[in-house]
C-alpha positions as CSV (number, residue, x, y, z in Angstrom):
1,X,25.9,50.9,8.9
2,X,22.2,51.5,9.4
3,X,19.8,49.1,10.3
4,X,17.4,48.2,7.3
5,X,13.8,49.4,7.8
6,X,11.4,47.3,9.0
7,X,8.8,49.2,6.7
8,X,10.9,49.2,3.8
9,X,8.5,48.6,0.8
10,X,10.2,45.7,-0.4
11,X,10.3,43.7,2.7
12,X,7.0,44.3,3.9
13,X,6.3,42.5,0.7
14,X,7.9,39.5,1.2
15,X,7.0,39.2,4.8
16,X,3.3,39.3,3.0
17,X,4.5,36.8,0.9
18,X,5.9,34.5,3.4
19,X,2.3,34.8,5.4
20,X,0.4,33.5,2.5
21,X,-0.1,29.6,3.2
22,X,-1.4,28.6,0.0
23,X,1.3,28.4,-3.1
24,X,-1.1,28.9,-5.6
25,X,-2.3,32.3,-3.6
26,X,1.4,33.6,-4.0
27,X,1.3,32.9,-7.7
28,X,-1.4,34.6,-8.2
29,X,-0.6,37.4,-6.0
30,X,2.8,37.6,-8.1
31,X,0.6,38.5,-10.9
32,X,-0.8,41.6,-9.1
33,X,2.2,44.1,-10.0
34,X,5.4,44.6,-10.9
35,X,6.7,45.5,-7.8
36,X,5.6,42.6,-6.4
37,X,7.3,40.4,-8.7
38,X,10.4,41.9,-8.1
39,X,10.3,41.6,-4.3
40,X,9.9,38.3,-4.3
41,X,11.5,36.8,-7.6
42,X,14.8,36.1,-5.2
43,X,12.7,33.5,-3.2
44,X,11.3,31.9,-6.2
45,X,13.1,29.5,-7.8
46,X,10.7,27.1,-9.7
47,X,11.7,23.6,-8.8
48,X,12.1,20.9,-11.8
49,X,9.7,18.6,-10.1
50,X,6.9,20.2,-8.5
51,X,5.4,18.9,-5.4
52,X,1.7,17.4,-5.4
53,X,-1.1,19.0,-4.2
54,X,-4.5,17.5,-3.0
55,X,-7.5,17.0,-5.0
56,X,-10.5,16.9,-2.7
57,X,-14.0,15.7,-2.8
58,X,-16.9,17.7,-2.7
59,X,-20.7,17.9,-3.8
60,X,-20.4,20.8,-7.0
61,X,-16.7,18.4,-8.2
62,X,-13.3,18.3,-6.6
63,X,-11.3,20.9,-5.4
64,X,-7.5,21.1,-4.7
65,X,-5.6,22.3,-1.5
66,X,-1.8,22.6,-0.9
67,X,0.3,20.3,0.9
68,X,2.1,23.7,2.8
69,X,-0.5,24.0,5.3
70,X,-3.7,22.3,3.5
71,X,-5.1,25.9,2.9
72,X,-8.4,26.6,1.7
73,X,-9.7,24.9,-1.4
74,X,-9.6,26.3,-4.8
75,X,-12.0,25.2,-7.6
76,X,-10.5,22.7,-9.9
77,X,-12.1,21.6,-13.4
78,X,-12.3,18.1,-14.2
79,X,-14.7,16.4,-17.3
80,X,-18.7,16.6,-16.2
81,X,-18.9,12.8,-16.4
82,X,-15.9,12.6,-13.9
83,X,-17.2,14.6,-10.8
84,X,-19.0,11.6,-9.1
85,X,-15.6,9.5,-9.7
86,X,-13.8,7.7,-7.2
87,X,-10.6,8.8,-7.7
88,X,-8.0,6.1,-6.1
89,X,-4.7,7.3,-7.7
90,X,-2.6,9.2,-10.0
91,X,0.4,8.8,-12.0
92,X,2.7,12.1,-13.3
93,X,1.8,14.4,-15.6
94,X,-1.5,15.5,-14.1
95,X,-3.0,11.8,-14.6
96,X,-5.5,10.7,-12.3
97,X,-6.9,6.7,-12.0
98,X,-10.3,7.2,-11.6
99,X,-13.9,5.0,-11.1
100,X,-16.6,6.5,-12.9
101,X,-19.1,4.1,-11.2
102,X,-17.7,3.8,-8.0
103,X,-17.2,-0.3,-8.9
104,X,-16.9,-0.3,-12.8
105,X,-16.0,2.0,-15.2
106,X,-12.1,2.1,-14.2
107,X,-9.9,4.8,-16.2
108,X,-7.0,6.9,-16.5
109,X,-7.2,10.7,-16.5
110,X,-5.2,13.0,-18.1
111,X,-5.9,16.0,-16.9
112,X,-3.6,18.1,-19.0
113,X,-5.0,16.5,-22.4
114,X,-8.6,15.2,-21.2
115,X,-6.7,11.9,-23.3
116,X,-8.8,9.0,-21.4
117,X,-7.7,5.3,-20.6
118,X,-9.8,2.9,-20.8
119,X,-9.0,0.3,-17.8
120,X,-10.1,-3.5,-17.4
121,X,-13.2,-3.8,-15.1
122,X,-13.0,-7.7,-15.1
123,X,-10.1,-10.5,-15.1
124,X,-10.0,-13.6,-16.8
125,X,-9.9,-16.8,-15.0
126,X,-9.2,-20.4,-15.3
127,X,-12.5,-22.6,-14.1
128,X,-12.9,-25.6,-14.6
129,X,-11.4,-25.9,-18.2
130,X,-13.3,-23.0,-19.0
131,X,-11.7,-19.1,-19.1
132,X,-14.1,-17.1,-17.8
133,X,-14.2,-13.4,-16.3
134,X,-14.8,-11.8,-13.1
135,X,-15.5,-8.6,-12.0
136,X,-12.8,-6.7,-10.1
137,X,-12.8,-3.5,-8.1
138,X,-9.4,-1.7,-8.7
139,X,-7.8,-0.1,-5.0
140,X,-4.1,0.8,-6.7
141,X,-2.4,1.1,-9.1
142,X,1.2,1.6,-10.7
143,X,2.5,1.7,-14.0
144,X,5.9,0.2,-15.5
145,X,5.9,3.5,-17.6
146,X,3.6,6.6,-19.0
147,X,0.7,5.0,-20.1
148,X,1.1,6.1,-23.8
149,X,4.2,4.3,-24.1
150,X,3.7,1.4,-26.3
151,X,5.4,-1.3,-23.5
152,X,3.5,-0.1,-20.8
153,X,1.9,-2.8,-18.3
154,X,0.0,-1.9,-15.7
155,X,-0.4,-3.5,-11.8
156,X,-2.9,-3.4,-9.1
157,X,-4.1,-4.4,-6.0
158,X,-7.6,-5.4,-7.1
159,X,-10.8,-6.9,-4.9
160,X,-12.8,-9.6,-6.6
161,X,-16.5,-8.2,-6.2
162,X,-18.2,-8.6,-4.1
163,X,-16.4,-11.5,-1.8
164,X,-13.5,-9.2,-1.1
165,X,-10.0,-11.5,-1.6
166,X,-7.5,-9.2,-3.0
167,X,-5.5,-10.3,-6.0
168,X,-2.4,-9.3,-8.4
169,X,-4.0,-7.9,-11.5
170,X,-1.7,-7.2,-14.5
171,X,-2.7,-6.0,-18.0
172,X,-1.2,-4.1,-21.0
173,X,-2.8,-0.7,-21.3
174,X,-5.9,-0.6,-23.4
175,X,-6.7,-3.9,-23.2
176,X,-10.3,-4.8,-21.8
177,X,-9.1,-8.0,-19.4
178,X,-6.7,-8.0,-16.8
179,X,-5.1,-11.3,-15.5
180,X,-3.8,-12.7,-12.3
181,X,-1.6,-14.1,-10.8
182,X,-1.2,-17.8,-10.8
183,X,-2.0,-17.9,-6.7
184,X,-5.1,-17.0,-7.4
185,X,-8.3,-15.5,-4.8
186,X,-6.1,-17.0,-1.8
187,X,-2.8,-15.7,-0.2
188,X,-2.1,-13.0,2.2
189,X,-4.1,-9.3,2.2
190,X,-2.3,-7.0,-0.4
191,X,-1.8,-3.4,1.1
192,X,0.2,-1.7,-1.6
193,X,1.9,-1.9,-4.9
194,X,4.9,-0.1,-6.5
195,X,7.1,0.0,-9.7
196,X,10.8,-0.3,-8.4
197,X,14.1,-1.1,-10.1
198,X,12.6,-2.4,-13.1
199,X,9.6,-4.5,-11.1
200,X,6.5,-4.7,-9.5
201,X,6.4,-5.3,-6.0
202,X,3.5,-6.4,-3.9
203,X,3.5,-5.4,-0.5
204,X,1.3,-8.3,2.1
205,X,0.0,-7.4,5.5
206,X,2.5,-10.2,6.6
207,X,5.2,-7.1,5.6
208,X,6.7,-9.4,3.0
209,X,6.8,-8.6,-0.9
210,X,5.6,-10.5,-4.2
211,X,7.8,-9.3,-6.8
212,X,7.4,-9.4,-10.6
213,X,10.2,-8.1,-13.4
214,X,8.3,-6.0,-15.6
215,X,10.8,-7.4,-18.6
216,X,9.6,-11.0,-17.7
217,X,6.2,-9.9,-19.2
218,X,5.1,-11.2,-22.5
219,X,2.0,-11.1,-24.9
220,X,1.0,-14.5,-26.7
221,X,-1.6,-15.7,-29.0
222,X,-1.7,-11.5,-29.9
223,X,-3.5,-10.4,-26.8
224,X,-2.6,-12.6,-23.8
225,X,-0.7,-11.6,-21.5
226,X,1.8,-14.2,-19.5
227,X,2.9,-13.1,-16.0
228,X,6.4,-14.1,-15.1
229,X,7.1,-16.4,-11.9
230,X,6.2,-14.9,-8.1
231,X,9.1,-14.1,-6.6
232,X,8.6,-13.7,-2.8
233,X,10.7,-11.6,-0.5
234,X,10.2,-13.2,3.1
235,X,11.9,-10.8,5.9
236,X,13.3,-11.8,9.2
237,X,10.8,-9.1,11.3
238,X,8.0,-8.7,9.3
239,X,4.7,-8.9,10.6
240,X,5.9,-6.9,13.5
241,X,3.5,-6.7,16.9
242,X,2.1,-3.2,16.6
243,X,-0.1,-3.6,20.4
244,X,-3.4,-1.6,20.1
245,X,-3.4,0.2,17.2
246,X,-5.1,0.1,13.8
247,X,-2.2,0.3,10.7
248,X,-1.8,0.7,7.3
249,X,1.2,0.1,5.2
250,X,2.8,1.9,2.8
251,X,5.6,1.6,0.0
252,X,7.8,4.4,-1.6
253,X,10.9,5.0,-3.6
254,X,13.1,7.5,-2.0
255,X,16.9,7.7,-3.5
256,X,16.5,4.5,-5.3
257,X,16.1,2.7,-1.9
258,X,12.1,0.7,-1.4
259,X,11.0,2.3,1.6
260,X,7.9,0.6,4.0
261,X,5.5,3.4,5.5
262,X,3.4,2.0,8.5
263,X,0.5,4.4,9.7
264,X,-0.5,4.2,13.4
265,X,-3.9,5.2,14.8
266,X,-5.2,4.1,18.6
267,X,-7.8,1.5,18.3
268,X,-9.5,3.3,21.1
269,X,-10.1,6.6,19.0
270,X,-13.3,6.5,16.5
271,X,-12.9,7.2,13.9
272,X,-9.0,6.6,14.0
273,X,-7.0,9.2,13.6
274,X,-3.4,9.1,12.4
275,X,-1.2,9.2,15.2
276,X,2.1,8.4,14.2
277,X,4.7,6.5,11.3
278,X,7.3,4.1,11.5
279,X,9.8,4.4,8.1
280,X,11.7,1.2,7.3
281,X,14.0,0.5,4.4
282,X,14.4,-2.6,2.5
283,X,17.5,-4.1,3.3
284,X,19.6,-7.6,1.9
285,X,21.1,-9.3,4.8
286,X,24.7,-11.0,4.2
287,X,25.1,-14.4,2.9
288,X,26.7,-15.0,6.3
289,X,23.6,-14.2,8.1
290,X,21.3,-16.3,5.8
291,X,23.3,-19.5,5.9
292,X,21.0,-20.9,8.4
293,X,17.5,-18.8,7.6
294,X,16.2,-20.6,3.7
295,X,13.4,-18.2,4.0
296,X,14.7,-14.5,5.3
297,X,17.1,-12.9,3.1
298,X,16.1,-9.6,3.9
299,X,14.7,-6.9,6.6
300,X,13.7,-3.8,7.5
301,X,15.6,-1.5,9.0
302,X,14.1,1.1,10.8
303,X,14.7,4.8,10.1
304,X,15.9,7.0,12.8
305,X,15.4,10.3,10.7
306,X,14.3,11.2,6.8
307,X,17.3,12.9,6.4
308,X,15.4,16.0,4.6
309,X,13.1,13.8,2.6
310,X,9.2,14.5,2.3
311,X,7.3,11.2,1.9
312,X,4.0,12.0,0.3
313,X,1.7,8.8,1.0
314,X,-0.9,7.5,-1.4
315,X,-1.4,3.9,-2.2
316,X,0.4,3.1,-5.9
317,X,1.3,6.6,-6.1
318,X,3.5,7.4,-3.1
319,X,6.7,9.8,-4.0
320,X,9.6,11.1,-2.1
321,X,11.1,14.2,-2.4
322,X,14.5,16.4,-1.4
323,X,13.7,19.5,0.8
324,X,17.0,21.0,-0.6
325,X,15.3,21.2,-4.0
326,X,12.6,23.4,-2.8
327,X,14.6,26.5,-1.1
328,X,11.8,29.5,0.2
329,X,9.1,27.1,0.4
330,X,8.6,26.9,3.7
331,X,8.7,22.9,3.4
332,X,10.5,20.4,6.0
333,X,10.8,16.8,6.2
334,X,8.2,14.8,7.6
335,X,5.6,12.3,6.4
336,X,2.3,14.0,4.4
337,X,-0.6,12.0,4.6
338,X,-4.3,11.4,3.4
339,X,-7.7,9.6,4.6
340,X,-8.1,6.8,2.4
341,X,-10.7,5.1,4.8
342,X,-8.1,2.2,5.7
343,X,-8.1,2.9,9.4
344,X,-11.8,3.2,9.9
345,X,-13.0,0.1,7.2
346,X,-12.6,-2.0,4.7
347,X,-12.2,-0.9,1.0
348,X,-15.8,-2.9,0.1
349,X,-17.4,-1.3,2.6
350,X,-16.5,2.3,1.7
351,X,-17.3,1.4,-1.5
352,X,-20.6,-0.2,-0.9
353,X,-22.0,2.4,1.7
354,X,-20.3,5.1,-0.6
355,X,-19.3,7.2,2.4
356,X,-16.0,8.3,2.3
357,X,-13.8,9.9,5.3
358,X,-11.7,13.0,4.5
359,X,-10.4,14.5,7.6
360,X,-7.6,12.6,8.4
361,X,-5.0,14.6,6.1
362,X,-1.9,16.0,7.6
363,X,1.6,15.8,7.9
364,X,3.9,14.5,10.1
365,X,6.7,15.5,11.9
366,X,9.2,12.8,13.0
367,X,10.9,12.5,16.4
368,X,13.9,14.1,17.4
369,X,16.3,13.8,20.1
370,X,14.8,17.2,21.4
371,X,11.2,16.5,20.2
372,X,8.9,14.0,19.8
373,X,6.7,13.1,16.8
374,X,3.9,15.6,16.1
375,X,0.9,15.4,13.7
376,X,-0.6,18.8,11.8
377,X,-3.7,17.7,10.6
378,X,-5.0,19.5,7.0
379,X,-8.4,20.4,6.1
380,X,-10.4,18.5,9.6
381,X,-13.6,20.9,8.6
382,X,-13.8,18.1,5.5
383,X,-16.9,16.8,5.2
384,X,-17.6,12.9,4.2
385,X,-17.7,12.2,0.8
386,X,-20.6,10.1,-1.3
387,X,-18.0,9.8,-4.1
388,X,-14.2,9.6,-3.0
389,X,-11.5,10.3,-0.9
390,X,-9.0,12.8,-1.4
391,X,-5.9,12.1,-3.8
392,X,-3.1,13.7,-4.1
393,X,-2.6,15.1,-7.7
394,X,1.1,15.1,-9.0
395,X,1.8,17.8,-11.5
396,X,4.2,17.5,-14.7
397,X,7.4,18.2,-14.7
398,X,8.4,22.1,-15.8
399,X,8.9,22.3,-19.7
400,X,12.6,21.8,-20.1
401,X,13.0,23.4,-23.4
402,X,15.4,21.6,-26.6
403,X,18.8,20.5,-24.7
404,X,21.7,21.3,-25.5
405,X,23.0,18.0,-26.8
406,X,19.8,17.3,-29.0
407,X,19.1,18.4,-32.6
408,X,16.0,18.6,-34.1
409,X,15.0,17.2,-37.4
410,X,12.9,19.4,-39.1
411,X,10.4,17.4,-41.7
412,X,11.7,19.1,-45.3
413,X,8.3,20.7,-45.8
414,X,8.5,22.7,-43.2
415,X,11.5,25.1,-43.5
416,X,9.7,25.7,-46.7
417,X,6.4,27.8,-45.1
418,X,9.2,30.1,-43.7
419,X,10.5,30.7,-47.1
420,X,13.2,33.5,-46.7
421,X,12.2,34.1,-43.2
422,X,12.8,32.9,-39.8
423,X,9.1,33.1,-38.7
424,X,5.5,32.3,-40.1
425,X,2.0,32.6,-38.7
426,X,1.3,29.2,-37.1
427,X,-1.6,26.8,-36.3
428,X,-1.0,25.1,-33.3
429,X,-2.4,21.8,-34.4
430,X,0.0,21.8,-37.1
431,X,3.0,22.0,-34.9
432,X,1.9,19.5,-32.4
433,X,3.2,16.2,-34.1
434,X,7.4,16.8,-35.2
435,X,9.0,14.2,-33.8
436,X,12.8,15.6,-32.0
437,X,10.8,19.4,-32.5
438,X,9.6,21.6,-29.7
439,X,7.8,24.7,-30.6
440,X,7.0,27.4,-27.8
441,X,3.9,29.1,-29.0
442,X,2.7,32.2,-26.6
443,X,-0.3,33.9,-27.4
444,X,-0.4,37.2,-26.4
445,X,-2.7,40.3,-27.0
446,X,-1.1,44.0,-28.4
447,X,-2.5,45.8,-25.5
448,X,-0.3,45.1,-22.7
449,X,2.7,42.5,-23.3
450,X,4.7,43.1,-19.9
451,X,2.1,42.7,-17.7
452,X,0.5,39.5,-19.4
453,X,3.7,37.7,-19.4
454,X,4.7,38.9,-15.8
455,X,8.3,40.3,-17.2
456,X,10.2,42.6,-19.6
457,X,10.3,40.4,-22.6
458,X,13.9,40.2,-24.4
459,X,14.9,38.5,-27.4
460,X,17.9,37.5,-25.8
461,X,20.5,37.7,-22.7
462,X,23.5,38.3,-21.5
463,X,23.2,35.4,-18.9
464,X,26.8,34.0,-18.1
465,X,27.8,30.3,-17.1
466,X,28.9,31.3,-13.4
467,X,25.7,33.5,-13.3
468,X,23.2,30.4,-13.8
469,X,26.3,27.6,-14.0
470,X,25.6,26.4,-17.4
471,X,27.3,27.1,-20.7
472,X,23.9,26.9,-22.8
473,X,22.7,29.7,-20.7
474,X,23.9,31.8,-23.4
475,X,21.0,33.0,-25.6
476,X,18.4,31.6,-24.0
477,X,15.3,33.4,-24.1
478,X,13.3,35.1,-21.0
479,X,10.1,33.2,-22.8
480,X,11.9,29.7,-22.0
481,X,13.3,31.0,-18.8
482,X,9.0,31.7,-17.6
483,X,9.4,27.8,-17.6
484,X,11.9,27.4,-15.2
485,X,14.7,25.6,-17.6
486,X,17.5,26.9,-19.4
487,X,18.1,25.7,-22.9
488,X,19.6,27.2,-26.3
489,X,17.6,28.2,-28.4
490,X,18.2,29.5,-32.0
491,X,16.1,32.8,-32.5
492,X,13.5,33.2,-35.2
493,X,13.2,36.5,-34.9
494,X,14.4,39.5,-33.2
495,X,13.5,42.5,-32.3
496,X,11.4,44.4,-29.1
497,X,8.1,45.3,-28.2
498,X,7.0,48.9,-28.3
């Protein structure tokens, strides 16, 4: 058999393809032709969950980068009012918590919607008989569910300004007053918080955990919000000795197992610089092994290998994913990383001198028995930032069309502006509120259909079950497939563009 040619038109393509470092610059180069698409539509297989990228600071509003090989930065529009933000989270869904003025003004961002949350810029406190309110300085945050949910109770690790003790504040969203937790402005330094199995969980520089169920939660006298009992997680080596170096501490969620992140820079370095990570899971220890220890009933066990996991790292926000799920990305295991300031100050002072480190982004790579740990840094050209450090910016899941095992329930008017037919010129903002209904709505000009909508539009397909391994396959439409989902759809109409 003969060798394939180097120079054969479609290869060359895809070794183009492969060269590009940025995602965003392959979709858009996917976009250039047809035969382009086609080359490279076998790598591409749009992944349920897509991975985050990173929003960064800079003086005309932030930009975003990706996490492959933090390539060059591409504009990114957020709200005028939000381009001096500090930005010090996200949640998913393209949500981003945000400061507008740096120490007040606290919010949530949706970024998909411009839909904005409101978030408490003070807690109430018990003084001296009296309740009064303080002013607090959100540094995380984590939610018990999507912030439009009607249960949803938020968590962070907030500084009292401007004396600096860190406290649990808790609050049901769009309420104006957060509250505390009973220990009040003393207790160990809070470095993270995380919603886990149900709970909130604390985690102190000590490396031990204050945990809260979020069904322990309860509003009284309308809007007051009690805050179930502390439950503290004391491990047998916490606080390890980590000899001249600088850390941080990290949690995350990876497989349903809480996973501790330290961060490692050489105290001799200025500014730090991320040298290395340690990954530790939570573990219960045996009842046999606690008989004679009342306060350690648990440890961390350090991680000789992530197993094909990317940890993305991001205080309240961290997120693990599954390499296998993102075939022909180019993607490996390792620990990705950003400058939130925590190895060169404290949070007040960041805050207060309003100059913001964003060079220390990167990934790691953990050791191996035939390597040792290496760090690619992302983006060191970045300038300081008067306004924030960089965040990473987690996108919402691909549009996963009506299931198979779910019926809508049309409202009775409706069926009636169809009439004898199965289609009808539509308003979008009439469509948009059908509970158990999703309508796909494309807009597209007469001019050129193919080319707008990257494909060869058919009403319908011959896909089988072994083909894409899944009976409702059958009949879906290339327009829900652009989404990356399969799902049956009933057609209302039929037919092909000339």
């Amino acid at each position: 058999m003969d060798k394939a040619n180097p120079w054969e038109k479609d290869r060359v393509l895809c070794i183009i393809h492969r060269l590009l470092p940025c995602l965003d610059d392959r979709r858009h180069m996917g976009q250039v032709c047809r035969s382009w698409r086609a080359a490279v539509a076998p790598q591409q297989h749009p992944p349920q969950r897509p991975l985050p990228w990173i929003l960064v600071p800079s003086a005309r509003g932030p930009t975003f980068s990706c996490a492959l090989r933090g390539c060059p930065t591409h504009d990114f529009h957020v709200p005028k009012d939000a381009l001096t933000a500090r930005y010090f989270g996200s949640y998913d869904g393209g949500c981003l918590f945000l400061a507008f003025g740096q120490t007040d003004g606290h919010a949530l961002l949706n970024l998909r919607t411009n839909q904005l949350f409101d978030l408490p810029d003070v807690v109430g406190v018990q003084m001296l008989g009296h309740r009064n309110s303080v002013h607090i300085v959100m540094l995380a945050v984590t939610l018990s569910s999507p912030p439009e949910h009607e249960d949803c109770v938020a968590a962070a690790v907030s500084s009292v300004w401007p004396l600096d003790p860190r406290i649990h504040a808790f609050w049901r969203m769009e309420r104006d007053v957060a509250v505390m937790a009973t220990n009040g402005f003393t207790g160990p330094i809070l470095e993270d918080v995380i919603h886990h199995n149900g709970a909130f969980y604390f985690l102190t520089r000590e490396e031990d955990l204050h945990v809260f169920p979020v069904s322990e939660f309860y509003e009284y006298d309308d809007d007051k919000l009690k805050i179930p009992p502390m439950d503290i997680r004391r491990f047998r080596n916490g606080q390890r000795y980590y000899r001249k170096n600088v850390v941080a501490r990290y949690l995350v969620e990876s497989g349903g197992h809480l996973l501790m992140v330290v961060r490692f820079a050489n105290v001799r370095d200025w500014p730090p610089t991320t040298r290395a990570f340690r990954v530790l899971e939570m573990v219960e220890l045996p009842q046999e092994a606690t008989d004679n220890e009342v306060f350690f009933k648990y440890t961390w066990n350090e991680l000789v290998s992530l197993d094909g996991r990317m940890l993305f790292l991001a205080r309240g926000c961290s997120r693990s994913y599954e390499v296998a799920d993102y075939p022909g990305l180019e993607f490996n295991d390792g620990v990705y990383f950003l400058d939130d300031g925590r190895l060169q100050q404290g949070d007040t002072t960041l805050i207060t001198n309003r100059a913001y480190p964003c060079r220390d982004n990167g990934k790691c790579t953990m050791a191996t028995a035939d390597a040792a740990s290496r760090v690619d840094n992302f983006l060191p050209e970045q300038s300081p930032s008067n306004y924030s450090s960089p965040v990473w910016l987690l996108p919402e899941e691909r549009f996963r069309g009506l299931q198979s095992k779910r019926r809508a329930t049309f409202p009775a008017h409706l069926p009636g502006r169809f009439g004898s037919n199965r289609y009808t010129l539509a308003d979008p903002q009439d469509l948009l509120n059908y509970e158990e209904c999703e309508f796909l709505l494309i807009a597209v000009s007469d001019d050129d259909v193919e080319e707008e909508l990257g494909l060869q539009p058919e009403t319908e397909t011959e896909t089988t079950e072994a083909e894409r391994g899944d009976a409702s396959a059958v009949g879906c439409l290339d327009l829900v497939k652009l989404f990356g989902e399969v799902a049956d759809v009933k057609l209302l109409l039929s037919g092909s563009w000339d």
